[in-house]
Z-matrix of the N, CA and C atoms (Angstrom, degrees):
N
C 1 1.446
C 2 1.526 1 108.19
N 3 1.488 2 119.63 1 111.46
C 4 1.365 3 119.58 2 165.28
C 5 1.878 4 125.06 3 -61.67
N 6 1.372 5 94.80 4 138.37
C 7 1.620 6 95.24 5 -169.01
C 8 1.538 7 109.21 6 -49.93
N 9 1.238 8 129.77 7 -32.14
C 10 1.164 9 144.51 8 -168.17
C 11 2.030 10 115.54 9 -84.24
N 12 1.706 11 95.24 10 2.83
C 13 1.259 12 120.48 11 176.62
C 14 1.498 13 118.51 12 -105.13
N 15 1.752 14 94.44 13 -9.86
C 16 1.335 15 107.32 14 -148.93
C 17 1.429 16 121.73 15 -100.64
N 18 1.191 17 122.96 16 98.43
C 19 1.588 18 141.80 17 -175.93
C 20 1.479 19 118.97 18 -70.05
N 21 1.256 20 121.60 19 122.96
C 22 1.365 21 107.91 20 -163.98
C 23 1.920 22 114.55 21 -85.28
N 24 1.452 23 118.73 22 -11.48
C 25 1.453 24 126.16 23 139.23
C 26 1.460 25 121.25 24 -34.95
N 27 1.302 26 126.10 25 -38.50
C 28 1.244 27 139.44 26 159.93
C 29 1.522 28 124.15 27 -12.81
N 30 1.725 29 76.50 28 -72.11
C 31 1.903 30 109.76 29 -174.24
C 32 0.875 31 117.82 30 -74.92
N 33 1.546 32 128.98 31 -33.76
C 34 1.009 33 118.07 32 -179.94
C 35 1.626 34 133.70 33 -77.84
N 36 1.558 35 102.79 34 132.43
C 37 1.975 36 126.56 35 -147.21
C 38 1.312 37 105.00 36 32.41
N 39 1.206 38 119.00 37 46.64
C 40 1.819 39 112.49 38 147.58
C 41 1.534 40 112.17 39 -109.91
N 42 0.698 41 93.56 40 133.81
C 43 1.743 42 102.44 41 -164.83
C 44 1.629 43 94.51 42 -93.53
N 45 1.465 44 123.42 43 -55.20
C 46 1.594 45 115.20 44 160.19
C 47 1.028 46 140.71 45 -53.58
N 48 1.708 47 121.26 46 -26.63
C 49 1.356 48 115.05 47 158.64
C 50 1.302 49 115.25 48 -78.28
N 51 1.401 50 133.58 49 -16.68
C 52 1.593 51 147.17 50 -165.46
C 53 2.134 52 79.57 51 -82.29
N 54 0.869 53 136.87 52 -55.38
C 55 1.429 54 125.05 53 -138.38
C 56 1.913 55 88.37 54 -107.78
N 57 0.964 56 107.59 55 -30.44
C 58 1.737 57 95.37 56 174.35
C 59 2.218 58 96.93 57 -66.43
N 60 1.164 59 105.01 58 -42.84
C 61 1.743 60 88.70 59 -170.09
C 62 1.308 61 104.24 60 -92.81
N 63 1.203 62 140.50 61 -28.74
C 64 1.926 63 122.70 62 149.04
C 65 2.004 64 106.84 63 -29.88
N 66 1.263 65 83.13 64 -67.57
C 67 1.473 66 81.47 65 -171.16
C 68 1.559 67 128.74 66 -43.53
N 69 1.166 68 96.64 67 -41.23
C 70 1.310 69 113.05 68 166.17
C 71 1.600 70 124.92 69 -50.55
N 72 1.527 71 109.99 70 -55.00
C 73 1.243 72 122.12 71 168.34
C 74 1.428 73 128.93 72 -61.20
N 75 1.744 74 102.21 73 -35.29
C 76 1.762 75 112.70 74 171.90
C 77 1.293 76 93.65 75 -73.96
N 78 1.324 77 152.00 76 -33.96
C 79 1.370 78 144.99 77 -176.11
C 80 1.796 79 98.28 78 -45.88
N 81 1.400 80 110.03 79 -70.96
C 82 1.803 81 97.88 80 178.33
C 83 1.687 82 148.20 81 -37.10
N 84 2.026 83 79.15 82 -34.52
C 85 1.561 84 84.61 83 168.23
C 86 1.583 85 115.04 84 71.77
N 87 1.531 86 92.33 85 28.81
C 88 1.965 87 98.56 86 -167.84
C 89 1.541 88 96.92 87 -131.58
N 90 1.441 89 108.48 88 105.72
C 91 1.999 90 115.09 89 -165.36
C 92 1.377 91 84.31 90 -54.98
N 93 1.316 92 131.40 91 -68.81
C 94 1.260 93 108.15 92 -160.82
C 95 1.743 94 138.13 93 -41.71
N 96 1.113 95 100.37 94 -39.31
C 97 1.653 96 120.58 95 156.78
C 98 1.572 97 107.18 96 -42.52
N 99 1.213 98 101.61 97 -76.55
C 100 1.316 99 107.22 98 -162.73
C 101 2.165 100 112.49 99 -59.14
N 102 1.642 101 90.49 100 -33.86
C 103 1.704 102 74.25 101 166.55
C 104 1.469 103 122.99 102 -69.26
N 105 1.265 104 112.50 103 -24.76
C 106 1.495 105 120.56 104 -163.26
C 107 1.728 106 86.35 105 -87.37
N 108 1.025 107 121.50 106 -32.03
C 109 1.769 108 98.38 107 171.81
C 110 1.369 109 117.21 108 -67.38
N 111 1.338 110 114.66 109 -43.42
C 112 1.562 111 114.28 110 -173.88
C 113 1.786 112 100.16 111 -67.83
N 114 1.254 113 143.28 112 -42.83
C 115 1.036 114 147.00 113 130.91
C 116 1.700 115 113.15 114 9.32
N 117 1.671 116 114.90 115 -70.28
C 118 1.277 117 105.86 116 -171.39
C 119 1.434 118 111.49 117 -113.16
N 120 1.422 119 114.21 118 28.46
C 121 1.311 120 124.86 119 150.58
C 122 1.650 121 109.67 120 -107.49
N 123 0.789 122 150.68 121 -32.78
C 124 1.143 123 148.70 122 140.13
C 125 1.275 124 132.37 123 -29.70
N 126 1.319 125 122.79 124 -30.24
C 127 1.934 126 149.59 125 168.36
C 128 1.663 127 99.84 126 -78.56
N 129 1.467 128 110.14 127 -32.34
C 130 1.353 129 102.24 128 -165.65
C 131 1.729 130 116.95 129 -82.21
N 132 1.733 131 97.04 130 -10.28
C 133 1.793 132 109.53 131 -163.25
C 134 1.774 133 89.11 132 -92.75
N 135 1.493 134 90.04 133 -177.80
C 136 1.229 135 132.92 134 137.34
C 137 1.399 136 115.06 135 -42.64
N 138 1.309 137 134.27 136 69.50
C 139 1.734 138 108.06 137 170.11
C 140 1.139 139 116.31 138 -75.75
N 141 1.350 140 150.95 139 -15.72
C 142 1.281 141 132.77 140 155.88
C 143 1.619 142 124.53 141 -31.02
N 144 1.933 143 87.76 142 -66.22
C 145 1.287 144 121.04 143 176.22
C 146 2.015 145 104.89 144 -45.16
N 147 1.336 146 114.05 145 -69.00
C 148 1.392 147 108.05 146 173.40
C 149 1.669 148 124.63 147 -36.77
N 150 1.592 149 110.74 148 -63.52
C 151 1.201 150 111.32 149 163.38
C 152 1.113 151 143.63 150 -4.09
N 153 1.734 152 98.05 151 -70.97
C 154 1.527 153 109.98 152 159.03
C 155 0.831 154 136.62 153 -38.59
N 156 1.705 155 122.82 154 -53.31
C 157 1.278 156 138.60 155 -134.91
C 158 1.894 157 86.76 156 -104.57
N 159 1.397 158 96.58 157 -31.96
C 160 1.905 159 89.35 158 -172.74
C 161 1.537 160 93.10 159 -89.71
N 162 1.176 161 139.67 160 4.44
C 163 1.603 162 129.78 161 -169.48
C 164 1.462 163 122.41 162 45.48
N 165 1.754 164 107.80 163 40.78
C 166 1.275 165 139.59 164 166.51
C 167 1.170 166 120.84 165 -85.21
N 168 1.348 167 128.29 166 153.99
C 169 1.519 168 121.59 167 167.85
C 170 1.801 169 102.76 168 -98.08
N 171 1.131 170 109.97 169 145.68
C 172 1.720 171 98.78 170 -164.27
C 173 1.508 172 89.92 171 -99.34
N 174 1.296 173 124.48 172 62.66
C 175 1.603 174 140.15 173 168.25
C 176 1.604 175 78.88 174 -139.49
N 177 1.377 176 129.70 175 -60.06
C 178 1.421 177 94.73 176 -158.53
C 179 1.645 178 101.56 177 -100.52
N 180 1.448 179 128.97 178 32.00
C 181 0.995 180 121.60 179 144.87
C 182 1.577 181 115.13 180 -63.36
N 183 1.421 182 100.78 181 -67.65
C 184 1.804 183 113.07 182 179.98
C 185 1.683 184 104.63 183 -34.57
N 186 1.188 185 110.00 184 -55.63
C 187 1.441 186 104.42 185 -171.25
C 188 1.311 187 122.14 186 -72.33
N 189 1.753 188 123.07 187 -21.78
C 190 1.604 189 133.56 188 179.57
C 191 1.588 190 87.13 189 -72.58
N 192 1.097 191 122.70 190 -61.52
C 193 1.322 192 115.11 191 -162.11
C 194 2.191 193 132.57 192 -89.77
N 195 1.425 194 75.45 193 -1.10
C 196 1.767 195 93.05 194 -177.53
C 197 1.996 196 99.72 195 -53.12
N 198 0.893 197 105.67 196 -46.83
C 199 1.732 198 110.41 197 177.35
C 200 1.653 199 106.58 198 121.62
N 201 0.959 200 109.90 199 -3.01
C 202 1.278 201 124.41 200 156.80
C 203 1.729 202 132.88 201 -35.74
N 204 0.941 203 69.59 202 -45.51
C 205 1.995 204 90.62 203 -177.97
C 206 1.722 205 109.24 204 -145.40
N 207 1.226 206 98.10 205 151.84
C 208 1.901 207 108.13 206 157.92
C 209 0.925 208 125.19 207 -34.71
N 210 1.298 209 139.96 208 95.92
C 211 1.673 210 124.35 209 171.10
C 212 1.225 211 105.55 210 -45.33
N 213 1.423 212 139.39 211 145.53
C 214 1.703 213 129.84 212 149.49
C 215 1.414 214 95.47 213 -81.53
N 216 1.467 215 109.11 214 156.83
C 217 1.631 216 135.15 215 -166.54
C 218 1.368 217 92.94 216 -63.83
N 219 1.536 218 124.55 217 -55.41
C 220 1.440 219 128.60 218 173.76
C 221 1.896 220 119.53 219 -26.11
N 222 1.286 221 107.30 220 -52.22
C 223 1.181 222 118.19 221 168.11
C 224 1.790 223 117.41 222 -59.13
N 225 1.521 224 89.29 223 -69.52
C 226 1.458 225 90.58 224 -175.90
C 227 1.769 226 117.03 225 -63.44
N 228 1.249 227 120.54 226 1.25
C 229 1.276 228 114.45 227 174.33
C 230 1.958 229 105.94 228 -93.58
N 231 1.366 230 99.92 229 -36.06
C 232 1.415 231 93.07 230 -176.07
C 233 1.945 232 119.20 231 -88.51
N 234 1.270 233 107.18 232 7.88
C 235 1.454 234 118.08 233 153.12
C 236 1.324 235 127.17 234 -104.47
N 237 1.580 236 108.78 235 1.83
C 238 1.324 237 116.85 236 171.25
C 239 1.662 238 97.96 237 -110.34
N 240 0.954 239 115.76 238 -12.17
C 241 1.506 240 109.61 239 178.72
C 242 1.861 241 110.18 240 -90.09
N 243 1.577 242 107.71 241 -36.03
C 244 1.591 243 118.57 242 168.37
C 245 1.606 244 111.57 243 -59.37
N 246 1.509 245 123.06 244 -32.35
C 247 0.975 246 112.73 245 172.72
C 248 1.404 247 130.40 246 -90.23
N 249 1.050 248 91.60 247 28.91
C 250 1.874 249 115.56 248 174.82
C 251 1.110 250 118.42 249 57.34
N 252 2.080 251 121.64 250 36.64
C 253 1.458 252 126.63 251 171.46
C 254 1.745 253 86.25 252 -112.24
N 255 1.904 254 84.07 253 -165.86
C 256 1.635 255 106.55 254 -178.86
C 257 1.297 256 86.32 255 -143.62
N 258 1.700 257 130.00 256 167.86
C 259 1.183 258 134.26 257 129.65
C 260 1.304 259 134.57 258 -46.14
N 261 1.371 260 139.72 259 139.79
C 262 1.398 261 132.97 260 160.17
C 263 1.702 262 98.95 261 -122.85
N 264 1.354 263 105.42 262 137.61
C 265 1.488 264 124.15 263 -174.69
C 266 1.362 265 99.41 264 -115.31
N 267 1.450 266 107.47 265 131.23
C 268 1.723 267 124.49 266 176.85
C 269 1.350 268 119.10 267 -134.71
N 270 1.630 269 127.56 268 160.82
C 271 1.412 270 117.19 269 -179.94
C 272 1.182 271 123.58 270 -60.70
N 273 1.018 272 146.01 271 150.93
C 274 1.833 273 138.19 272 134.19
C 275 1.353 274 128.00 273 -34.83
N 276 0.860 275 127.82 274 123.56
C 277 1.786 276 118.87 275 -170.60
C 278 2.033 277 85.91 276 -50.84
N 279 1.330 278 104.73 277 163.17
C 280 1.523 279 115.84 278 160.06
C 281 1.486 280 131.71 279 -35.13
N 282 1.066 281 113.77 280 138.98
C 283 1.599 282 91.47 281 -177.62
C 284 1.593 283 92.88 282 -159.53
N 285 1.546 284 97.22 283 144.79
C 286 1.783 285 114.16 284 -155.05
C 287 1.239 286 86.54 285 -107.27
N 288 1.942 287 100.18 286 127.05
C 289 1.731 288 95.28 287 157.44
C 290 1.007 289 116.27 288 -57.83
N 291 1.428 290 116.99 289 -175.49
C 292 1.824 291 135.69 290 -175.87
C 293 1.802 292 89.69 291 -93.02
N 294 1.143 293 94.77 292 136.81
C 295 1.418 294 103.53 293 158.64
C 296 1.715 295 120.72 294 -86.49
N 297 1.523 296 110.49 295 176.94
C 298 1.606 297 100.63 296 171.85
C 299 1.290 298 125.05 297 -41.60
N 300 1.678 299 97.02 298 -50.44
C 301 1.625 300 115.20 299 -171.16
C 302 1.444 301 125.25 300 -84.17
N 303 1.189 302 98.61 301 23.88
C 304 1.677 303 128.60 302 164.26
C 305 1.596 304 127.10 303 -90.85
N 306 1.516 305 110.94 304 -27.37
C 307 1.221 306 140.21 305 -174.98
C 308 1.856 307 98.41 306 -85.78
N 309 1.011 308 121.28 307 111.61
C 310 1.598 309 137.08 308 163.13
C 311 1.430 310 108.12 309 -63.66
N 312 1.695 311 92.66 310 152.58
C 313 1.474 312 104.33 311 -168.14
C 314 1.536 313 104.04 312 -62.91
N 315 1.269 314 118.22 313 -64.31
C 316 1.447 315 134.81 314 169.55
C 317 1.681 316 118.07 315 -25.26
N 318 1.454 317 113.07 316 -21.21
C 319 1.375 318 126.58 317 -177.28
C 320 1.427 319 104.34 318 -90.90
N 321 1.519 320 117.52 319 -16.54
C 322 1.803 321 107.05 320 -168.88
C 323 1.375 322 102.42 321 -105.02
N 324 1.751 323 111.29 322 132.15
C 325 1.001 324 127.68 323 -169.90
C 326 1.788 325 109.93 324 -104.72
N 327 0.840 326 133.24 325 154.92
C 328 1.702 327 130.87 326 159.92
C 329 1.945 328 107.40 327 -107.21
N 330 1.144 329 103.94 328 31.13
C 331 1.396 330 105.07 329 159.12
C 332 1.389 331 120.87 330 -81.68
N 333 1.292 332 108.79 331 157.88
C 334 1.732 333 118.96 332 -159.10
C 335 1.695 334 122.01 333 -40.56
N 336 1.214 335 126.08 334 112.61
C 337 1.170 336 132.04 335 138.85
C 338 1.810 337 98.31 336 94.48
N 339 1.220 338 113.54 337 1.91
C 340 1.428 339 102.53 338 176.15
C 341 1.804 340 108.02 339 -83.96
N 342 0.954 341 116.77 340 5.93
C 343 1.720 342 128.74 341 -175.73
C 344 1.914 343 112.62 342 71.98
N 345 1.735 344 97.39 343 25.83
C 346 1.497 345 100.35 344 161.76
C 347 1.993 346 82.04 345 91.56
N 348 1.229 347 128.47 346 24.41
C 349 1.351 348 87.86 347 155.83
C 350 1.996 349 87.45 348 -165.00
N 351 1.475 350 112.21 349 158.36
C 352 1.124 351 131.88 350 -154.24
C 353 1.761 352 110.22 351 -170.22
N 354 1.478 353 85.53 352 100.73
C 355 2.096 354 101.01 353 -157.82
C 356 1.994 355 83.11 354 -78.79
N 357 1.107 356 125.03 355 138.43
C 358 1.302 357 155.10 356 169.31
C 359 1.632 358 101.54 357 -53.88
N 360 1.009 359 127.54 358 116.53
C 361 1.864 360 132.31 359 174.16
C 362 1.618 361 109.96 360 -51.32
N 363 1.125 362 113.68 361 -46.97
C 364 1.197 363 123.08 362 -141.91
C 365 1.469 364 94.90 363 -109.14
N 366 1.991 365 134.70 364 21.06
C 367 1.155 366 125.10 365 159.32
C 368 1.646 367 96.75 366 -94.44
N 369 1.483 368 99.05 367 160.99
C 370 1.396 369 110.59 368 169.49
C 371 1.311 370 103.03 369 -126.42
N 372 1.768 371 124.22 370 137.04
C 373 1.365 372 117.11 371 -178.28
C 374 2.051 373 97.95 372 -122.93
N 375 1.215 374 88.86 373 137.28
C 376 2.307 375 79.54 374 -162.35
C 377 1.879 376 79.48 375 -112.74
């Protein structure tokens, strides 16, 4: 089911439509995604009902999951566990470091002691 298919009547107490569109969303691997899914699976329940079952207060559900802040894993495991899934963890397809000649001119620095070069954090090379 594409997110853009995705009705939030759906989610609510289906535990198979709830874990086919998580899955979907953990497939990207993009936190922001993934809070904003738990976000509109979470709108779609019972939060009272959740609360309980995760031994949450459904004040600091709204607020763990508003997007506001980091969920801690603690949280997000015990509202994924109230909604009657589990996690499943899988590889990453392969992925090739950057070589030297991956690194741009504009990226090499002669600042101290790195031997004149210092690859930028925040490039991604696919």
């Amino acid at each position: 089911m594409l997110e853009s298919e995705l009705h939030i009547e759906n989610l609510k107490a289906n535990p198979d439509a709830i874990a086919s569109y998580l899955s979907e969303v953990f497939e990207k691997n993009d936190h922001a995604a993934v809070v904003e899914a738990l976000q509109r699976v979470l709108r779609a329940q019972n939060v009272q009902a959740i609360a309980r079952s995760s031994g949450m207060r459904r004040e600091n559900l709204y607020k763990t999951f508003d997007g506001e802040v980091d969920p801690r894993l603690s949280r997000v495991m015990a509202l994924v566990s109230a909604l009657g899934l589990s996690f499943t963890v899988k590889p990453l397809p392969p992925h090739t470091p950057p070589s030297s000649t991956d690194i741009l001119p504009s990226e090499v620095s002669n600042a101290g002691g790195t031997n004149g070069l210092r690859a930028r954090a925040d490039k991604v090379i696919e």
